[in-house]
N, C-alpha and C positions, 0 to 999 in steps of 0.2 A: 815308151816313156823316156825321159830326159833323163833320171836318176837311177842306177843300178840300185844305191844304197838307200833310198829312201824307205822309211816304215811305211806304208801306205796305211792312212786309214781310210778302212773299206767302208763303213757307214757312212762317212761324212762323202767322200771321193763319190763313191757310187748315187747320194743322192744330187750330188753335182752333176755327174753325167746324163743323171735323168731329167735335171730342169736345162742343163743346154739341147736336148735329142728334143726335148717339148717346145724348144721357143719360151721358156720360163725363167731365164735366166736372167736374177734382179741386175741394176746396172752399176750396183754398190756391193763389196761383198766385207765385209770385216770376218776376217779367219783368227780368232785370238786364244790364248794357252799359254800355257807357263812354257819358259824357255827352253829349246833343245825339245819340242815336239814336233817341227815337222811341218809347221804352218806355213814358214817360206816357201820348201819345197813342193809344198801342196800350190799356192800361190804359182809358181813357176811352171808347175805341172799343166794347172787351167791354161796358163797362158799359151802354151805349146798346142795345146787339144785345140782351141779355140780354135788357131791360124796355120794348125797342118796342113800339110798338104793332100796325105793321105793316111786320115787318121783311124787307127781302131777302134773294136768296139767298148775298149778299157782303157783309151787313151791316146794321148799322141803318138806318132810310130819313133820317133827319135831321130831319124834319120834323114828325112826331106830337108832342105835348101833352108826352111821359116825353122826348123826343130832345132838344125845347126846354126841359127842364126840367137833362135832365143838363149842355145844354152851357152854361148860365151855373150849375152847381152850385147848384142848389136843387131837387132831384130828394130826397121824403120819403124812397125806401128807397136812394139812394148819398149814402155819408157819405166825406167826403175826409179825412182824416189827415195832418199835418203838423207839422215842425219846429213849436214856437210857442213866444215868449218868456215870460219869468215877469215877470207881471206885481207893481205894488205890493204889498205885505201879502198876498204869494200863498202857498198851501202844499198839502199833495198829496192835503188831503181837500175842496179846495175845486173845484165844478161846473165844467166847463170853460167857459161858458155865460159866469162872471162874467169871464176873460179880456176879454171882447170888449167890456163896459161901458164898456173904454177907448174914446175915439173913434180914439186915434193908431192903436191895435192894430187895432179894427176896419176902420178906414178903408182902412190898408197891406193888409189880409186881401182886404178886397172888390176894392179893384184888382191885384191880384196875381190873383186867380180869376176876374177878367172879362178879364184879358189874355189867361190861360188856357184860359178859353174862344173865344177867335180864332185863339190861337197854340198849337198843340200842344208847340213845342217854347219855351216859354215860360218860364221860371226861376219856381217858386213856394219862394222863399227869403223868409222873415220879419229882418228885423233885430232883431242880436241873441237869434236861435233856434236853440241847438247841439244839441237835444235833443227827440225824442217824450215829450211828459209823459205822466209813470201818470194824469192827470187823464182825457188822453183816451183811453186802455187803457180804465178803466173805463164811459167813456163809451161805448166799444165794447160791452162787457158789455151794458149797461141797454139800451141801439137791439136789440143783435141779439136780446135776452129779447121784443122789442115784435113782434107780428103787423105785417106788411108788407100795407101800401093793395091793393087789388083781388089779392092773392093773387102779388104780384107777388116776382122777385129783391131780398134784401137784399145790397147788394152795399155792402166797404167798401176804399176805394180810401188805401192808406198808401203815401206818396211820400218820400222819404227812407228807406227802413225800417232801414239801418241802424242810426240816430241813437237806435232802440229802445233800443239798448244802451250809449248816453252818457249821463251819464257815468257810470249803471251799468246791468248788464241786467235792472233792477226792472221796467221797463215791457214790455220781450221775456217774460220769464217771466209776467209777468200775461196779457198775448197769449195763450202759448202753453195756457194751460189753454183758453183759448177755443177755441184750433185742434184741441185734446185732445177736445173734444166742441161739432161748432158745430150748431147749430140747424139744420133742413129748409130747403131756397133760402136758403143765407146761404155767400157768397160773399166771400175775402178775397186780394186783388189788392197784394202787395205790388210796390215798386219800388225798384231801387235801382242806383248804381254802384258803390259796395263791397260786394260779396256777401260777402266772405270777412269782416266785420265785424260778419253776424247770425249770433246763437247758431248751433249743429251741430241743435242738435231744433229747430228751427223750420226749417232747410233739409230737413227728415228729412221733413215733414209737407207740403212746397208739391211741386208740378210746375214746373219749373223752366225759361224761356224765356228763351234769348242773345239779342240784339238786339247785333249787331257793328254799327260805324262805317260812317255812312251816306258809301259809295267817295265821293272828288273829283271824279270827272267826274258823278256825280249833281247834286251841289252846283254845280258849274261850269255844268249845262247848267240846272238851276232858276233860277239867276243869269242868266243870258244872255237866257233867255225873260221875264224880268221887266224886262230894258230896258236891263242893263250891258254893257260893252262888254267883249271875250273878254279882251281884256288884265288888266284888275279882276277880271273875275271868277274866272279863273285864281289869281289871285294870292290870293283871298280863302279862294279851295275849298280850296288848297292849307297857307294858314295855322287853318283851322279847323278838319282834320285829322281831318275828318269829325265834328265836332260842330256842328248846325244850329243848337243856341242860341249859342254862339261864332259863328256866319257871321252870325246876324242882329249881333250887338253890331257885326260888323265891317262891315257894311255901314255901318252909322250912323260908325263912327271910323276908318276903314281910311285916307285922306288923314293923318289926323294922327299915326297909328302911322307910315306911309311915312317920311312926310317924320322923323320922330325916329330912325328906321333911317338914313338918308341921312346924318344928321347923325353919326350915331354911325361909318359906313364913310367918311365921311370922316376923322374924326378921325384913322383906324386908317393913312392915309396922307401925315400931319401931323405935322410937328415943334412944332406952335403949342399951346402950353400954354392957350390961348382957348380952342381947341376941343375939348379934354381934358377942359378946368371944365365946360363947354357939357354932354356926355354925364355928368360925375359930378352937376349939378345935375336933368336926364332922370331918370335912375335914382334918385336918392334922391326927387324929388317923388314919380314914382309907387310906386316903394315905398311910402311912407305915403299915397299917395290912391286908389292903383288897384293892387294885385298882377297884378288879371288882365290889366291892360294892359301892364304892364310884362310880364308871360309873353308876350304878343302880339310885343313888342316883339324878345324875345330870336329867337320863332319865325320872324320876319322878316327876320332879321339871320342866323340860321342857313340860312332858304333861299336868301337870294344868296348866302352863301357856298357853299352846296351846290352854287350853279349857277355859282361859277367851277369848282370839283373838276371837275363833270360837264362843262366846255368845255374847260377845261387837258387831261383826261383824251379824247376824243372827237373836240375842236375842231369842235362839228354843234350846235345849237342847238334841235334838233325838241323836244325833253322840258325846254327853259329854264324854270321858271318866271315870272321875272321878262322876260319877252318884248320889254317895251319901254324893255328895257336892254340888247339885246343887244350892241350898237356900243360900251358901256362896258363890258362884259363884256369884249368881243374883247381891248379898248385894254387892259385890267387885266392879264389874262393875258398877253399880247404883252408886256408892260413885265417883268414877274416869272418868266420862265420856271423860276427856280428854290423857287418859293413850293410850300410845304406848306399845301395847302387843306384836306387831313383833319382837320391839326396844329390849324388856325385852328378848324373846327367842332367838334375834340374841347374848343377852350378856353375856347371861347362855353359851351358846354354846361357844363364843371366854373365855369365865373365862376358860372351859372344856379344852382345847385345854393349856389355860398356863398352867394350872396345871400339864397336860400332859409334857410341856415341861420344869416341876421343875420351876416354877414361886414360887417366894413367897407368902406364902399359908395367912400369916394374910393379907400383902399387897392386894394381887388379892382379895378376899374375900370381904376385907374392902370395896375398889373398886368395886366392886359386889355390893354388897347390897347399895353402896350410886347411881350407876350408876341407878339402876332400882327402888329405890325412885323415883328418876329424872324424870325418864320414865311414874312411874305410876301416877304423880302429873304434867305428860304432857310439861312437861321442858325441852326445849329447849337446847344440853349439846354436848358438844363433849367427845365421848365414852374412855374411858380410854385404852391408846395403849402400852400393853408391850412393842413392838419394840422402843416407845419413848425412854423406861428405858435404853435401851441397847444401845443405841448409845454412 
């Protein structure tokens, strides 16, 4: 195998193995699943198996001339496909080839595909790349027209595949005449987590593989064996939500996401307008520096509130996730007996959502934190409604 760290899934992986061992192998494959499942890696997996040299019976061997060639992407018959930004004086009869003269564009490229090659679950996002360009559709074209090194698979690995169709479906419909008629061994391995955002005839023409969310206690027990301690790692499984490229980010920031949650459930038990400013200045920086942190953030703050609901509601702690809070759990609940903890996580969640849709960040906030006082002091309130604002 190419991936030490890969989750393998065995249903999907193994009935792959059996339609390439039969000669059954369609010439289209779309592998799709929410993100941080494994689908890349599964995509790169095939590609090795395909064109080993001496493969097993569970896989590529990892180690032949084509294994080392795929796993740092310089393999002559797989061609990787991705988002890629328009460069200077670019326009869409120009080689894809000239892209990369840039050194900034090349340079982000090569370490993006060498991380890639260590990390299956790896993010291969270019900045400032919304879009599959027609450049490389037709780049598709010319490779797969080219006879393939020692008679081997032409295999072409498209990551993102939706982004075919942003911001129009010029570059899907150029594809799909390829998919219309593709050449003898020329294999086309799309990827994605919006499936429902590639054209209807290009889902008509692939075989079609779910990769579902790699469970929590997967990720909890990867965690644990790699040297963290059950408490973090519990806590990280659980906010990642079975995306392993999200668990990797949070292994690296998970301390500073904590501690900005903390900051924020405090506030929610404070008359002090300090620590009000405190979370409205939280929230507005990472909005503009980090969205995904700031989602981190909200996800973290939503599961201790979950896990006062599920102690108020139980009073047993076996399914807590924040474990090494239990004794402020307990004290929370005990203090509030008449607090609405659904109330609070249905209001985290609707703030989430305005912010998402440029809601004003001191406004919503403010509204936040007064809404779920309310809540936890068991008061009776009608919930604060953006749509009111807008009218």
């Amino acid at each position: 195998m190419i991936y030490k760290d890969l989750i393998l899934n065995k249903k999907n992986w193994n009935r792959i193995l059996t339609s390439v061992k039969k000669g059954k192998l369609s010439h289209a494959l779309l592998f799709h699943g929410p993100p941080g499942s494994g689908k890349e890696g599964h995509a790169v997996e095939l590609a090795a198996y395909l064109n080993c040299n001496d493969p097993l019976n569970e896989g590529a061997c990892g180690n032949c001339s084509s294994c080392k060639k795929i796993r740092t992407f310089q393999h002559e018959d797989v061609h990787l496909i991705i988002p890629l930004p328009r460069g200077k004086n670019w326009n869409s009869d120009d080689p894809i080839d000239k892209l990369f003269r840039s050194k900034k564009i090349l340079n982000e490229y090569l370490s993006l595909v060498n991380e890639k090659g260590e990390n299956p679950y790896a993010l291969l996002r270019m900045s400032n790349a919304n879009t599959i360009l027609i450049n490389s559709v037709r780049n598709i074209k010319q490779e797969a027209s080219l006879s393939s090194i020692n008679n081997k698979w032409k295999i072409f690995l498209i990551f993102h595949a939706e982004k075919l169709c942003v911001p129009s479906p010029e570059a899907a419909h150029a594809l799909l005449k390829i998919l219309e008629e593709p050449p003898e061994k020329t294999i086309f391995i799309m990827v994605s987590s919006h499936p429902e955002a590639i054209l209807d005839t290009i889902h008509s023409r692939c075989q079609k593989k779910f990769f579902p969310a790699i469970s929590s206690s997967v990720i909890e027990e990867k965690l644990v064996q790699s040297g963290m301690d059950n408490i973090q790692a519990g806590i990280i499984a659980h906010i990642s939500g079975g995306d392993m490229s999200l668990q990797s980010e949070l292994v690296e920031n998970s301390a500073d996401i904590l501690e900005k949650m903390y900051q924020f459930l405090n506030a929610s038990f404070s008359s002090d307008p300090k620590n009000w400013e405190k979370c409205i200045d939280i929230v507005s920086r990472l909005k503009m520096s980090s969205p995904a942190k700031l989602e981190q953030l909200f996800k973290c703050i939503g599961l201790f509130i979950r896990d006062l609901l599920y102690y108020a509601s139980t009073m047993n702690d076996a399914d807590i996730v924040f474990k090494n809070q239990v004794g402020k759990i307990s004290k929370i609940v005990d203090k509030h007996p008449d607090a609405d903890w659904q109330q609070c996580l249905n209001q985290v969640e609707l703030t989430q959502e305005y912010i998402k849709r440029n809601g004003y960040v001191p406004l919503v906030i403010t509204n936040l934190i007064m809404d779920l006082q309310q809540s936890i002091n068991g008061e009776f309130h009608e919930p604060f409604n953006l749509h009111e604002w807008s009218n």
